[in-house]
Structure formats: structure tokens, C-alpha cells
N, C-alpha and C positions, 0 to 999 in steps of 0.2 A: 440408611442415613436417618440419622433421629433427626425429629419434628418438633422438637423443645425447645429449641434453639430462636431465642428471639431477633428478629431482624436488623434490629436497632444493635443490640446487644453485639451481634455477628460484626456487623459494618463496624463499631468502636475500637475491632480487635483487629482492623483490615491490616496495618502497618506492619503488625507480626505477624500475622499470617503470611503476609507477604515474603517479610524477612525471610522466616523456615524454610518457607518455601522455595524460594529462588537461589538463598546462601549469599542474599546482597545485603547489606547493610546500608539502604541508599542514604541514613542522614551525614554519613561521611562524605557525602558530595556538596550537601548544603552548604549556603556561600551568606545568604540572606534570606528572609523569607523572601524575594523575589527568585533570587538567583541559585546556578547551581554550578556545581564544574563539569559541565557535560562532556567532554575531552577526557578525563580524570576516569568516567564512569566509564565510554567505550572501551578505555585500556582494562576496566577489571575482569573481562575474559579470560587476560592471562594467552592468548592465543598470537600468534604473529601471523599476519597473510600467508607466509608459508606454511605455519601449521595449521591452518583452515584448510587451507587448496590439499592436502594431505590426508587431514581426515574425511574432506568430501569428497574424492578421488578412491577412496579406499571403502564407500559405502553408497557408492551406482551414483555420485552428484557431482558434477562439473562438466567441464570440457565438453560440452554442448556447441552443435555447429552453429554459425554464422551462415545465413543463407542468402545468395542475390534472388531480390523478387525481379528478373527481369522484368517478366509478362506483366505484369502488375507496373513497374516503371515506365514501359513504353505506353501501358495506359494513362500513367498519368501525364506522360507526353503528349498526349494528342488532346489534352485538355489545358497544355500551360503554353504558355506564348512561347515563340523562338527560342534557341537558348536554355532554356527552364524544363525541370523536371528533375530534381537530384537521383541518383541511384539508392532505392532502399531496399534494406539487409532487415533480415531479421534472428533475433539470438534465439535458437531452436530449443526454449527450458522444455517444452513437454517430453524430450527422450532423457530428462531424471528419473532416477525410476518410479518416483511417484507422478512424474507428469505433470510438473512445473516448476517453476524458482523457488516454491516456498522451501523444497525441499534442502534447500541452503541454509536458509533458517533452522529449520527444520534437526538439521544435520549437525550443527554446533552446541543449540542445546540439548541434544540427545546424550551426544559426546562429553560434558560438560555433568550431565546428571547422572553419568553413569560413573564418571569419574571422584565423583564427592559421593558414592555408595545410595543415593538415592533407587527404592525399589521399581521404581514408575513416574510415570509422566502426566499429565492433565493439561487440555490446552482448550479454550472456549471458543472457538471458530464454526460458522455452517461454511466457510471455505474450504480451497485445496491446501489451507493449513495444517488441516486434519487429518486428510490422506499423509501427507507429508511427516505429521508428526506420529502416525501410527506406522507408516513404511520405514522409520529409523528407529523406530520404540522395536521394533523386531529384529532389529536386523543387531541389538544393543541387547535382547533378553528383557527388556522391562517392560512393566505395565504398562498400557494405555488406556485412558478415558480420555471421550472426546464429548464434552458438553456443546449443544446444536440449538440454535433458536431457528426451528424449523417452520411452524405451522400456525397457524389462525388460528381462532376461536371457535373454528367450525372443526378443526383438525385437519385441514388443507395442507400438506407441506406442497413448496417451492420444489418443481422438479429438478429441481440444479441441486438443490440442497441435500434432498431425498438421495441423491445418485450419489454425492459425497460421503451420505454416511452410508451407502453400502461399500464405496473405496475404503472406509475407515475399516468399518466390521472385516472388511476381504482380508486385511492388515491381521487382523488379529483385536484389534482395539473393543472396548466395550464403548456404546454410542448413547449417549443422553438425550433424548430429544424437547424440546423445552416449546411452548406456543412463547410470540413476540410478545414483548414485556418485561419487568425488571429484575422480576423473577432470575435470570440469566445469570448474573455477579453473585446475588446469594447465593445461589448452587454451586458454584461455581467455586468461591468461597466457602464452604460448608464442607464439599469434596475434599479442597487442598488438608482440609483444617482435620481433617475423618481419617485421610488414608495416609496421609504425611510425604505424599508425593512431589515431585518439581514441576513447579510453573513453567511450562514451555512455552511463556507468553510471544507472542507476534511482538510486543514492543523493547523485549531488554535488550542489554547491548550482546547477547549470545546471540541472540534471534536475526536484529539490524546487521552488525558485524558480518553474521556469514554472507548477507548479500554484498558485499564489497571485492569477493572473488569475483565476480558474474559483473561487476564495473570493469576491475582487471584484463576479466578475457575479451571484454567487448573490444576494449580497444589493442592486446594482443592482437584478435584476429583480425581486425577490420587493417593493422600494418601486416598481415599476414598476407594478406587475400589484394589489398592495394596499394599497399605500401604507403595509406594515409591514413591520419587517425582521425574519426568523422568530425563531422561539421555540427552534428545535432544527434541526440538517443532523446524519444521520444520513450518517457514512461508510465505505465497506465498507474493511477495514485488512488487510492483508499485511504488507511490509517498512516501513512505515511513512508511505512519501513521501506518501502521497495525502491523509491525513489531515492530517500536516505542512502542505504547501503550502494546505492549503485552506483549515487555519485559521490561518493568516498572515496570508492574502487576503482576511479576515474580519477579523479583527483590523487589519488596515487600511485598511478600507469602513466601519466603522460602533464605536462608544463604548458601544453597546446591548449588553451580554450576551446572548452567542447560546449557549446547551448545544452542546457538539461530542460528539457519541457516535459510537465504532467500534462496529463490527458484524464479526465474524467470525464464517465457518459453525464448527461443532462439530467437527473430526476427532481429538476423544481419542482416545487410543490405538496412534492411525497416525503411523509415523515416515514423515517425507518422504525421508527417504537411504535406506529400505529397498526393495529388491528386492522383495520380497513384498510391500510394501503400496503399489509403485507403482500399480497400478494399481485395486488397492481403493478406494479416496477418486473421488469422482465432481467435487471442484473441484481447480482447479489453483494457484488462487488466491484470496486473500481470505478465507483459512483460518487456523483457529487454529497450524496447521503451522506457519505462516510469523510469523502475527501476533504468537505468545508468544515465541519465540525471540527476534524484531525489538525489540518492545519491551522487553525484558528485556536486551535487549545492540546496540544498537544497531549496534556498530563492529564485526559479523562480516560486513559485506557488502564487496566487493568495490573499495571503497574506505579510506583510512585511516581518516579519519571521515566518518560518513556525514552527510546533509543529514537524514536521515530522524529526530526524536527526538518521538515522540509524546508519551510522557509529558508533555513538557513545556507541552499542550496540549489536550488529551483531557481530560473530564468524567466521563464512564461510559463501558464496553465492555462491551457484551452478545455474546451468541453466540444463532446461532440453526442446525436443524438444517438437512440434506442435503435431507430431501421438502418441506420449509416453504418450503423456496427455489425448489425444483423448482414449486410448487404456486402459489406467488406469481408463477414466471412464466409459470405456463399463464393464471393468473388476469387479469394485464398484459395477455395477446393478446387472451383473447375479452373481458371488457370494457371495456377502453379501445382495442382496436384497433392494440397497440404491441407487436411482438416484438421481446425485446431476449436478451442472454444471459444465462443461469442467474445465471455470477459476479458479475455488475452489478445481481444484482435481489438479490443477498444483504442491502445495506441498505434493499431494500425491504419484506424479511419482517421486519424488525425493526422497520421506521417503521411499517407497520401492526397490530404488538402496541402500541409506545408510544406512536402515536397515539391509543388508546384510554384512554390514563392522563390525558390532555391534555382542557382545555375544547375547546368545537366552536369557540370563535374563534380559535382558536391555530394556528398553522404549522409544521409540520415537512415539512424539504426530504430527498430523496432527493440525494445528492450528485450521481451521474453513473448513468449506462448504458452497453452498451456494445453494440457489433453483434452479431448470430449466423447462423447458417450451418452448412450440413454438419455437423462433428465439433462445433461450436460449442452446435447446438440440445439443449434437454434432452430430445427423445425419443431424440437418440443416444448422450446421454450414458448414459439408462436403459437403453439396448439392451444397450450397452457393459457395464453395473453385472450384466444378467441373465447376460451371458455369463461372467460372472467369479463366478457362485455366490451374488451378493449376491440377498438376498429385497426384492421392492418391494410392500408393499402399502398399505392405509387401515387408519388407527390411531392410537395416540398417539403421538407424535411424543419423548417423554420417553422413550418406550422403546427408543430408533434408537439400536442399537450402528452406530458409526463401524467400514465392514470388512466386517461380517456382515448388514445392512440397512438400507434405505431406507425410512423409511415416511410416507407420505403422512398429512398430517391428516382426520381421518374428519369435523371440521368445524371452522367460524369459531374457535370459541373456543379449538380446540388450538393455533393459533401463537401462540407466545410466546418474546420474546425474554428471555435470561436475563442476568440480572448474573454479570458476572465482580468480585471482588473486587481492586480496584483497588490498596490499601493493601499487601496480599499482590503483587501484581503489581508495586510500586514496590520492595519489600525487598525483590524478587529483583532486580530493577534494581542497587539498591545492595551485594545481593553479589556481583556480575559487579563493578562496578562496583571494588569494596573489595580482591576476592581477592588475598593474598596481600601485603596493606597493613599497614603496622604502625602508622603514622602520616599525618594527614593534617595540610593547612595552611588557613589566613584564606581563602585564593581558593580549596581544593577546596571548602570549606563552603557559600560561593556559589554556585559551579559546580554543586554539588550540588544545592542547593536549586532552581536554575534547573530544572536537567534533569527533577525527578520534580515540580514544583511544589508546592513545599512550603516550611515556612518554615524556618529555619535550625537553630531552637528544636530542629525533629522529628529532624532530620540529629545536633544533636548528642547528642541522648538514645540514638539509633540508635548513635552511635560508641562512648558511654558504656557500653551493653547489649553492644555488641562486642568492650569492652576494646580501641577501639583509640584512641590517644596524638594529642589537637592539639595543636598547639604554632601559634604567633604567628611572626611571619615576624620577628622579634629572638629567637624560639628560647623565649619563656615560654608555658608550658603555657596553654591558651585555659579557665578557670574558667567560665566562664558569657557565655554571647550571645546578644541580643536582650534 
């Protein structure tokens, strides 16, 4: 890869590269500079639920069981009053053959790039994105590169990270490893621009989309196995997509309100671009790192706009801590007999706090799992945590500085998932969203409402308190709507 290529220069060119690369034209979606038809964008897959569930049926991805955690239920029985305890299932993604849900994603734009004659693929992940998109780059004949922001400034990589790019390399994939920094999008960018491959990005609607089968079979199975469709799918949230596609795929199986709650682990305090705190933070994923950024600004990922917009679908978002997660999946092995990874059980320490808020007839699903292994497992990730100065011990869990400790629950009653404040989480939304706005129009007000679900009323009281200027698309100031 040449080295001539100036930084600045690179990023000016982003919009076409992009274009080439993915074979989207996104300014056909643009509505306003605010707004965009994000509806308009999901449908340019081209793909219908049944020919999703078809092509990933046909390359080792779907149909994943649904599991009763008894043993785990009657535990949190004997910690919620009378009455209380719901029954929680979990959707079994690590027996994809890549060994998670990404592999959904995964599996659409593989499909997708193989079909527009694309030679190979590129996706910029230290996730199980990467395994994911190197186990369908093989199984499709195309190239994989898998660009990694793995390691410090000392060359430290994260053993969780380390262990995904041997899943990638195992795949067949070539693995880029990159120290934390911004460096990551250049390369990244530079690759796409080098090799003329397709963006297998985590955020386009190929990527979002495929998870809306995995909403589908949720609630298939759950009337399969009880004959009810659950009450609550609890799902672990990062960049977005996952919670996105799932409750799409939900929202197209069934007219029953279902609660959609994210879950992210707790890393206040820890930046993810820092050098020093690379390695502090024991998840890689499914952290608020990722979660608060994403949802609050959707359109910073790696595409123009992304697939990924929770807001627009999400109920509640709790966070839960580092050892609760750690603790839930020791809890997972020995009694129910299922090792899965730390990051996948992170909406499991939350289903089993709000499970307990639940009657005992009631259901809450564990969205996905995912595999583990080597750097994967949490005694190496703890190993990992002693060697870097962090304290692990049994305690309260309210007390676990993010950085400086780990602390394990000294019992049942200490995990608890917490409410994150939604409303505050929306208005940060809307001033990413607003900055540097003076005036909005008829369609950003919608558009608006859409994105944080809200009614229009809320939007424009919000613009009101903002001083900033609607106007009607004939140019007369918007007095009152709704």
C-alpha cells in the first residue's frame, strides 16, 4: 500500500470511495441536510425476509435454538418476591458457524458482493465481525481483509481481539493489525481505494437488514416452545446494528408489543481512542464506549448513513457492570452447562436483574451468544485485567470504578441492571443532530420524530427552547403542530 497518499487528501475522497465501494449511491436518500429517507435506504438490499432467511440457511446462518435457562430462572426466583421471576430463554447465535449473530450480517453482504462481481471484501472490526465476515468470504470464493485496532503503544494486543484475528486468519482472511488511534479509517480507506473491494461495513442496510431474520425467529420460537410471544428481548448494544435489525425482525413477526431493552456494560470514564485506557476495559464490545457515541450520533461510522439508529426503536437501556457479566458467565457454564463469551452474556446480567421485576409467567429473551475460546474466555480476560493493575475482587458491584477494578458480586441480589436516562440520551441525539442549525423544515420535523421516537409536539418545543427557526416548505414560519 503506498505512503504518498495524504491524509487530508484521502478523507476529501471519502464519499466516493465509499460510493465504489459499497455500489450505494447514499445522496439518493437525502431529504435535507438534516434529514434522509431511511426506510427508502433499508429497501436498496433489494432482498425480501424470505430471501435473506434463504441465503443464510444455505451458508451454516440461522435457525439457531432458543434455550429455557431453567436453572438460572429458579435462581433468580429465590431472589425476587412472591410471584416474580419471568422465565428467560436465550437465542443460541454461537452455533453460526462463525459463532455469533454477526454472522447474519455477515452473510447478506457477502451475498450481495458476490453478486455485483466484487473480487473481495474488507471490513474494519477487532470483533466477531471479522470472523464472521472472513467465514462467508470463504464459503462465497472472495478475498478477505480484516483491518483490527488491536494493541497499545507498547504493542500489547487485547486478548479477546488477539483470538479474533486468529478466527479471521483460520477463515482464510488476511488480518491488519493497527495500535488504538485514527490511523484505523485511513487504512481502512486506503485498502477499499487500493484493492477495489466491497465495504462489508457493520452499518449498511446489507449488514443491519440481515439481523431482522434473528427478530423473526425470536419470536417464531418463543410461540413455538410457549405458545406466547415474549414480553421483553433484552439486547446487548454497541454501534447499534444489532438491536436495530432485531427489532425490525420483531416488529415484522408479530402486532404484540414486545419491550426492546439495550444493555451495555458500564466503561464510564474509559475513552476508547486512548492509549492508556486500551487496555484497561476488559470488553471490546457491547459497551457503553461504543453504545453512547452510536446512539447519540449515529452517522460517525464508516459509512454515510448508517443502518444502525436505535433510537428509533429501543424502550429502555440499562447498563450493567464488568464482574456481573464476568459472574453471569461463570454462572451460564456451571448451571446450565453452556460456555459462551463474557460480551454475549452482557444482556444476560441484565435479563436476570429485570427478570426479577417481571411476573413468573412472563418471558424475557436473551437476544444472542456468542462463542469463546483462548483470549475469548473470561478467566483470560481476568488474567489479562490482573496483569494491567486492575483489582478483582467480591463486593459490590456499584462500587467498580471502570480502569481501576473489577469487582465481582458478593451475592444474588447485587446485580442490577441500571437505567440509563433515555430522554437525556435522545437530546443529545438532537444536538449532534441540530449543531450548527439555524433553521429546520416540515420533513426535518418528521424525520426527527422518526429517529428518537417521539412525537413531533416534543421536537418542536425542543426547537422552541433552542431558538431555533421552522419554517413550512412555502417559507411561513411553522406556529404550532400536532
Amino acid at each position: 500500500m503506498s505512503n504518498t497518499t495524504n491524509y487530508q487528501e484521502l478523507l476529501s475522497r471519502k464519499n466516493e470511495i465509499m460510493k465504489k465501494s459499497v455500489g450505494v449511491d447514499y445522496s439518493q436518500f437525502e431529504l435535507s441536510p438534516i434529514a434522509f429517507d431511511y426506510e427508502k435506504m433499508m429497501k436498496q438490499t433489494g432482498y425480501s425476509l424470505s430471501e435473506m432467511r434463504e441465503i443464510q440457511l444455505n451458508h451454516g446462518v440461522g435457525k439457531t435454538p432458543l434455550k429455557e435457562l431453567k436453572n438460572i430462572t429458579a435462581l433468580a426466583r429465590k431472589v425476587s418476591k412472591p410471584g416474580y421471576g419471568a422465565r428467560i430463554f436465550i437465542k443460541d447465535e454461537a452455533l453460526n458457524d462463525s459463532g455469533s449473530f454477526k454472522a447474519r450480517r455477515a452473510s447478506i453482504a457477502c451475498y450481495h458482493a458476490k453478486k455485483l462481481g466484487y473480487r473481495g471484501v474488507i471490513a474494519a472490526t477487532s470483533g466477531n465481525y471479522g470472523a464472521a465476515v472472513a467465514s462467508q468470504a470463504a464459503k462465497y470464493g472472495l478475498k478477505c481483509i480484516i483491518v483490527q485496532e488491536c494493541y497499545d503503544s507498547f504493542g500489547v494486543g487485547q486478548p479477546e481481539i488477539v483470538e479474533k484475528a486468529r478466527a479471521c486468519e483460520s477463515y482464510g482472511a488476511e488480518v491488519i493489525q493497527l495500535s488504538v488511534g485514527p490511523e484505523l479509517f485511513y487504512v481502512f480507506l486506503k485498502l477499499l481505494e487500493d484493492t477495489g473491494y466491497f465495504n462489508a461495513s457493520l452499518y449498511t442496510s446489507f449488514g443491519v437488514s440481515g439481523i431482522e431474520t434473528l427478530g423473526v425467529e425470536l419470536i417464531e420460537d418463543c410461540l413455538r416452545i410457549t405458545g406466547k410471544v415474549p414480553d421483553t428481548v433484552v439486547i446487548t448494544n454497541a454501534g447499534g446494528g444489532n438491536l436495530t435489525g432485531t427489532a425490525r425482525g420483531i416488529l415484522q413477526a408479530t402486532n404484540f408489543p414486545v419491550q426492546i431493552v439495550g444493555a451495555s456494560v458500564n466503561l464510564k470514564g474509559l475513552h476508547m481512542a486512548s492509549d492508556g485506557d486500551f487496555n484497561r476495559k476488559s470488553f471490546t464490545t457491547g459497551h457503553t464506549g461504543f453504545g453512547i457515541p452510536f446512539i447519540t450520533y449515529p452517522d460517525r461510522s464508516d459509512v454515510p448513513r448508517s443502518g444502525a439508529r436505535p433510537l428509533r426503536y429501543i424502550d429502555r437501556y440499562v447498563t450493567v457492570n464488568q464482574g456481573e457479566v464476568f459472574f453471569m458467565t461463570e454462572t451460564l457454564s456451571v448451571l446450565e452447562g453452556i460456555e459462551r463469551g463474557p460480551a454475549g452474556n452482557t444482556s444476560l446480567a441484565a435479563a436476570f436483574s429485570l427478570a426479577q421485576e417481571m411476573k413468573d409467567d412472563q418471558i424475557i429473551i436473551v437476544q444472542e451468544t456468542e462463542y469463546t475460546g483462548a483470549g475469548k474466555h473470561h478467566q483470560s480476560q481476568l488474567s489479562f485485567a490482573r496483569k494491567n493493575g486492575i483489582d478483582i475482587f467480591f463486593g459490590n458491584p456499584e462500587e467498580e470504578i471502570p480502569g481501576k477494578n473489577i469487582i465481582l458480586p458478593r451475592s444474588l441480589d447485587c446485580i442490577k441492571a441500571r437505567d440509563l436516562n433515555l430522554m437525556e440520551i435522545k437530546e443529545s441525539y438532537l444536538n449532534n443532530a441540530l449543531k450548527n442549525v439555524t433553521q429546520v423544515h416540515e420533513i426535518d420535523l418528521q424525520y426527527l420524530s422518526n429517529e428518537i421516537n417521539e412525537p413531533i409536539d416534543y421536537i418542536v418545543n425542543y426547537l422552541q427552547g433552542k431558538k431555533i427557526k421552522m419554517e413550512a416548505k412555502n417559507g411561513n414560519q411553522i406556529h404550532k403542530v400536532g
